[in-house]
BAFI-3210 file (N, C-alpha, C; in Angstrom, 3 decimals, decimal comma, padded with zeros to 6 digits):
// residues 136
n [1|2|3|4|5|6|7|8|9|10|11|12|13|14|15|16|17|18|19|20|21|22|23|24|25|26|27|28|29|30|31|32|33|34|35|36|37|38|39|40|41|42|43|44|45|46|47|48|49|50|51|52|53|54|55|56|57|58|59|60|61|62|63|64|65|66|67|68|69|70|71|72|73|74|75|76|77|78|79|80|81|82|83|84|85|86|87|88|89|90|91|92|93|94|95|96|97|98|99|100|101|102|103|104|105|106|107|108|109|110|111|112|113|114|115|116|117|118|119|120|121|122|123|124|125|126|127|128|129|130|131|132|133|134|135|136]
n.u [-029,789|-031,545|-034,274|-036,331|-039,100|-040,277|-042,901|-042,686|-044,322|-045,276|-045,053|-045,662|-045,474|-046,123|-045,757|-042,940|-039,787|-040,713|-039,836|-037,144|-036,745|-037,986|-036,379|-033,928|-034,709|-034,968|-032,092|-031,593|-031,815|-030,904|-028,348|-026,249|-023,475|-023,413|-022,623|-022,429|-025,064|-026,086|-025,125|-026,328|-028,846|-029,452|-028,270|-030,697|-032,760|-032,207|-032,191|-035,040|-036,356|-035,646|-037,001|-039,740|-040,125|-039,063|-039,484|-041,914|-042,911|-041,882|-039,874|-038,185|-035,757|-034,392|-031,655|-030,050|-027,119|-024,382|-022,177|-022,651|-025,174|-027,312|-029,001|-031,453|-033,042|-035,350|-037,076|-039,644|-039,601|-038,997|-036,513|-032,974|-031,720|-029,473|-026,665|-024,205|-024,405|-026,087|-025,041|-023,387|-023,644|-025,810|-027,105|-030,674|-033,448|-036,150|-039,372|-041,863|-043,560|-042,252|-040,423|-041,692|-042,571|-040,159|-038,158|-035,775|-033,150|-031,063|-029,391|-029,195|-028,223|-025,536|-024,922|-025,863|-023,741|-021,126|-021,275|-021,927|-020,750|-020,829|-021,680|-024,007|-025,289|-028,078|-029,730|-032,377|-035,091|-037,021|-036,855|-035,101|-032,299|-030,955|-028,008|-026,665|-024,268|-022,807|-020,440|-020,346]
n.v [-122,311|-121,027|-119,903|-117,588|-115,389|-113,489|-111,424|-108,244|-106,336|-103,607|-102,418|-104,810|-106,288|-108,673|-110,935|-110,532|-112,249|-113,972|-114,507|-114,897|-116,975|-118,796|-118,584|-119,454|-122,425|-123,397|-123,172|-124,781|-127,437|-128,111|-128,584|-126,770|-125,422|-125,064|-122,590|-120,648|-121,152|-119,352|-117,276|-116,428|-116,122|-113,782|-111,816|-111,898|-111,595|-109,329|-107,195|-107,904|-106,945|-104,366|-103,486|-103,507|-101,580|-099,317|-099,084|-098,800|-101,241|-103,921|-106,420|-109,627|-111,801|-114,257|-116,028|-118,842|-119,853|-121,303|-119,841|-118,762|-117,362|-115,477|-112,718|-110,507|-107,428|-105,371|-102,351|-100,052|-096,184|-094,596|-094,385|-094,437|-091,362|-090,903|-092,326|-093,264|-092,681|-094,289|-096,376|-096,731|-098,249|-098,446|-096,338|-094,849|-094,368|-095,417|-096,164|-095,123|-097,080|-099,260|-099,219|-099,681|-102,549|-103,838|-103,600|-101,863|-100,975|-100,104|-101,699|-102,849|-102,159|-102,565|-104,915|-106,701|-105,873|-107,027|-109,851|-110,654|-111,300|-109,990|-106,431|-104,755|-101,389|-099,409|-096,434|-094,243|-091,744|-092,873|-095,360|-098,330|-100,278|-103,962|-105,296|-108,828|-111,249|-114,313|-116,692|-120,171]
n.w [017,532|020,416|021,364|023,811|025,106|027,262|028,379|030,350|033,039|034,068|037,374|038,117|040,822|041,795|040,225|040,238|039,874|038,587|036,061|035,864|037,980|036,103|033,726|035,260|036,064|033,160|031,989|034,192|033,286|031,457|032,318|033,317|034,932|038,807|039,439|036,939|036,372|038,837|038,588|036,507|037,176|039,380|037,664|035,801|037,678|038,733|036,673|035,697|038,091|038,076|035,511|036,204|038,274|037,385|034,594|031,546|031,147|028,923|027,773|027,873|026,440|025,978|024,581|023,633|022,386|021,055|021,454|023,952|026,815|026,507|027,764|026,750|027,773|026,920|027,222|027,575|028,003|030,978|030,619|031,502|033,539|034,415|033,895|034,883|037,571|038,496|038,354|040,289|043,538|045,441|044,303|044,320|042,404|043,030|043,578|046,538|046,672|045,040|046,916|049,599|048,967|048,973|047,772|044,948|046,136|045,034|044,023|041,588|038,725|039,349|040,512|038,531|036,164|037,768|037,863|035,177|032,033|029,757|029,165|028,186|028,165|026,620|026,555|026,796|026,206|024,995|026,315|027,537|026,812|027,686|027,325|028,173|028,685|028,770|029,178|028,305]
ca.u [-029,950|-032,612|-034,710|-037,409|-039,302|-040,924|-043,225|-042,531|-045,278|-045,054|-045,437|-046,137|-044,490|-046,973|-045,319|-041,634|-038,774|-040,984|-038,874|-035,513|-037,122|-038,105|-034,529|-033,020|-034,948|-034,979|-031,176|-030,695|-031,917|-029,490|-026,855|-025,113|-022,426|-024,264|-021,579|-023,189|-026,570|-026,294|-024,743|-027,583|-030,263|-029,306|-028,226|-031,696|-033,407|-032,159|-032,663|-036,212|-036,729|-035,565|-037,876|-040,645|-039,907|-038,786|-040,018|-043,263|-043,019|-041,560|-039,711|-036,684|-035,556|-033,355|-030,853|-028,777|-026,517|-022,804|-021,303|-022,862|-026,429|-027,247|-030,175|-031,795|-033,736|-035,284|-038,305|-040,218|-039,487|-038,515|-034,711|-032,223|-031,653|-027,792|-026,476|-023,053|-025,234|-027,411|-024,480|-023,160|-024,279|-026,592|-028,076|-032,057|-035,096|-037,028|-040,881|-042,175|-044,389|-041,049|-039,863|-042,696|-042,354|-038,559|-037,080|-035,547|-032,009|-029,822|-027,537|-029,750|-027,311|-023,799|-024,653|-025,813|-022,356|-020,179|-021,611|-021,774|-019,740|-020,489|-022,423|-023,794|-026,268|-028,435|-030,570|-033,160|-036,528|-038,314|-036,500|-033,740|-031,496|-029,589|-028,117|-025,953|-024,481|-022,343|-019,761|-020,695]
ca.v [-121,349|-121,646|-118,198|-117,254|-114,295|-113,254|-110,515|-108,069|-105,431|-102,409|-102,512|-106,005|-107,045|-109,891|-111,792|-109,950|-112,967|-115,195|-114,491|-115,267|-118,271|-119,298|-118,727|-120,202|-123,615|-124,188|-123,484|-126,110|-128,588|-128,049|-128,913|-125,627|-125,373|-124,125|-120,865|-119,548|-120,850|-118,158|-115,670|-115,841|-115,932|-112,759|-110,918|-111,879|-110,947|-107,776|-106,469|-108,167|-106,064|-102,716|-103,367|-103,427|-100,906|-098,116|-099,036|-098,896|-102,502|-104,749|-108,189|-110,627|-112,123|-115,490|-116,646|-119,960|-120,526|-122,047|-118,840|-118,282|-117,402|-114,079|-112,016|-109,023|-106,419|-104,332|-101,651|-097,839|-095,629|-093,411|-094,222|-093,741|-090,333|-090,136|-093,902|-093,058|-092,514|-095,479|-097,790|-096,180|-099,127|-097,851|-094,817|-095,199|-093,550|-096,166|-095,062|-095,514|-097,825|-100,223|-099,609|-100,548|-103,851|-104,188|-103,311|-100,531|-100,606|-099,093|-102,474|-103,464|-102,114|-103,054|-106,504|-107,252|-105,968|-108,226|-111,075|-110,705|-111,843|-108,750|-106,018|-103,321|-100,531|-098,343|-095,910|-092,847|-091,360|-093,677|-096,962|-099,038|-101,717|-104,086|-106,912|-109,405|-112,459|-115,120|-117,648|-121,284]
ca.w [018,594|020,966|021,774|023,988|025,415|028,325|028,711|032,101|033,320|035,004|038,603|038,578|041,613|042,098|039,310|040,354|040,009|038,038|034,913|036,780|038,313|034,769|032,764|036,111|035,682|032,055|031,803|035,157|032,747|030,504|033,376|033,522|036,309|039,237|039,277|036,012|037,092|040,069|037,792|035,265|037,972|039,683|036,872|035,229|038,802|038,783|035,543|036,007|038,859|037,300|034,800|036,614|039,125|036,836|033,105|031,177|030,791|027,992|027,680|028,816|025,538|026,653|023,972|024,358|021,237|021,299|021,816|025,496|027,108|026,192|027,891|026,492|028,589|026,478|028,172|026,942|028,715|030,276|030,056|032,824|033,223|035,023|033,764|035,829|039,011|038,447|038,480|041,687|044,449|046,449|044,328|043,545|042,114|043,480|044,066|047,674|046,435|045,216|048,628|050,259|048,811|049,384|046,107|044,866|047,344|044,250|043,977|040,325|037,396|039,862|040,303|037,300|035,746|038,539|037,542|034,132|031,454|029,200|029,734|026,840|028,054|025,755|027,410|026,319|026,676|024,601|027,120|027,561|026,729|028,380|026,732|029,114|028,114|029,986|028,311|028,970]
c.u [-031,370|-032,845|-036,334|-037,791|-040,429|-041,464|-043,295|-043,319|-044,976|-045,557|-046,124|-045,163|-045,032|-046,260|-043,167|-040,882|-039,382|-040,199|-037,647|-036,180|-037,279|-037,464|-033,591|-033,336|-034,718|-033,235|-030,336|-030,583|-031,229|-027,915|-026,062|-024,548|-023,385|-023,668|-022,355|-024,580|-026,912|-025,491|-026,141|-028,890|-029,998|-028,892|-029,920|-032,709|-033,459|-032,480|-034,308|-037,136|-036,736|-036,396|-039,265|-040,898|-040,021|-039,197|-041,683|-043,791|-041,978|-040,976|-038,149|-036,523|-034,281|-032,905|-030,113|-028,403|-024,955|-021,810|-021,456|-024,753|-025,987|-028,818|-030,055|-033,128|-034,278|-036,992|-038,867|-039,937|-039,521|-037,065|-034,338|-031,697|-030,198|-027,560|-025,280|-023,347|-026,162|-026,200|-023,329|-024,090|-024,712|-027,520|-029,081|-032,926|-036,304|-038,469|-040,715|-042,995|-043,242|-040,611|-040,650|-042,707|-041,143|-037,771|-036,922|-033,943|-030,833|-028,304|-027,923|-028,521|-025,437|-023,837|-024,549|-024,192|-021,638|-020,683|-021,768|-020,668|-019,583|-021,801|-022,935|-025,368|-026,856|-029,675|-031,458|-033,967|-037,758|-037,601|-035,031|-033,359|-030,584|-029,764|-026,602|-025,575|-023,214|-021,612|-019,659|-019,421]
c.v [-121,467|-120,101|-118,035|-116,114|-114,105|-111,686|-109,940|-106,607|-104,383|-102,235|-103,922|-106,965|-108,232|-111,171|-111,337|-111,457|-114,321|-115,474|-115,161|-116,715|-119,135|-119,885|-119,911|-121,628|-124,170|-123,998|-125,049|-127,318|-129,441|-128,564|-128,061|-125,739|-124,612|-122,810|-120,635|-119,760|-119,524|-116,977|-115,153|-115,346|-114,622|-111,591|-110,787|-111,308|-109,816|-106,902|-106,712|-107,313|-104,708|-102,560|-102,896|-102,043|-099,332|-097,932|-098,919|-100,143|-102,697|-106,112|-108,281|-111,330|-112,971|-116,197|-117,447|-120,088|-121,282|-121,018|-118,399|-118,387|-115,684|-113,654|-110,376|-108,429|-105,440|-103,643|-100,614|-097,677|-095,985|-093,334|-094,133|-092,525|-089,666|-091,767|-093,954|-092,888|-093,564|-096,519|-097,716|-097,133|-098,179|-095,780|-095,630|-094,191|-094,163|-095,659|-095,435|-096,680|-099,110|-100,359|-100,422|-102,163|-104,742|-104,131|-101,747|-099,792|-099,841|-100,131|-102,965|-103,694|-102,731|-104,184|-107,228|-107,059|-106,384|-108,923|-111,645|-110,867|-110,255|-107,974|-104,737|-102,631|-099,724|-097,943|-094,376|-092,481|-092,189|-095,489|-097,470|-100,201|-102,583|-105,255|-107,474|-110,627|-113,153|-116,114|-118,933|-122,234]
c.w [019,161|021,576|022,465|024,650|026,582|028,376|030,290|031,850|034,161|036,347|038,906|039,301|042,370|041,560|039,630|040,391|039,150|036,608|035,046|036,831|037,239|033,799|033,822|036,051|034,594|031,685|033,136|034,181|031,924|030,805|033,184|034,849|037,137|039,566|038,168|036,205|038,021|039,435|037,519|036,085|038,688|039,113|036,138|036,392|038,774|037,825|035,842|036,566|038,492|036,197|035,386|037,634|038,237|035,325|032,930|031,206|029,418|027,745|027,615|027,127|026,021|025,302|024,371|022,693|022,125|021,611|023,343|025,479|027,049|026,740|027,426|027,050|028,010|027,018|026,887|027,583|030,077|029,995|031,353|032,734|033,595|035,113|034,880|037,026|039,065|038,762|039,895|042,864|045,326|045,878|043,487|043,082|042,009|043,669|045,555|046,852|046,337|046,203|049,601|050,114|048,629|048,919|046,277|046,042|046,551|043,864|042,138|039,286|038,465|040,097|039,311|036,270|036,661|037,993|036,241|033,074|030,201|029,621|028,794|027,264|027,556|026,538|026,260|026,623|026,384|025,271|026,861|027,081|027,019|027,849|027,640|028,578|029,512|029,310|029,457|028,236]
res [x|x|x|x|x|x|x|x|x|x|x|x|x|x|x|x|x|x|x|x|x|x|x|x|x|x|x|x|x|x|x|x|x|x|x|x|x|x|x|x|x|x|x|x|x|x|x|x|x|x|x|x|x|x|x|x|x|x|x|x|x|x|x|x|x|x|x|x|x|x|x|x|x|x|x|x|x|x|x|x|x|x|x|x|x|x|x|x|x|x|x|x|x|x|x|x|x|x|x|x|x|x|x|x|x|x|x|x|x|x|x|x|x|x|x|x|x|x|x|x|x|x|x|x|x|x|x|x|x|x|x|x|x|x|x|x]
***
């Protein structure tokens, strides 16, 4: 099994998609179909982004075994606070500040589950977890 980790910052939308961009290259190499290539990269985008946008920070954790590609999302705080309204396309609690820089439209958690192969959310006060995987 092959495992690596990426640290993601809070409001660091300087660095925003470099994670994605990251997972999305080192699995091309691998010669994945480009259909789960463009899964993984926009499911990993988006979480990426919701990290940054709405967490304290924490890290992208990229698993490849024989069973699939598995990403884990895990943040601090503060949690999602109405998960059934978060996965509602088009509802946000975006800052202005995310807006300002073009994020924050409310499609994050509904794309990422389309495109995903599974999809297991754990949420609270002290952060979240989203683990995603994808059968190759």
């Amino acid at each position: 099994m092959f495992k690596e980790t990426y640290p993601i910052m809070r409001e660091d939308y300087a660095n925003a998609g470099k994670v994605s961009t990251n997972v999305k290259s080192l699995l091309k190499q691998l010669g994945l179909p480009a259909d789960i290539l463009r899964r993984i990269a926009v499911a990993c985008y988006e979480a990426e982004i919701n990290m940054i946008i709405h967490s304290y920070g924490g890290e992208v954790v990229l698993e490849i075994s024989e069973e699939g590609i598995y990403l884990l999302f895990k943040d601090t705080g503060p949690g999602i606070a109405d998960v059934e309204k978060a996965m509602k396309p088009g509802y946000s609690t975006a800052s202005g500040k995310a807006l300002e820089f073009g994020f924050g439209a409310g499609m994050g958690l509904p794309n990422i589950k389309r495109v995903s192969d599974t999809f297991d959310l754990k949420t609270s006060p002290e952060g979240t977890c989203l683990r995603i995987g994808f059968h190759i």
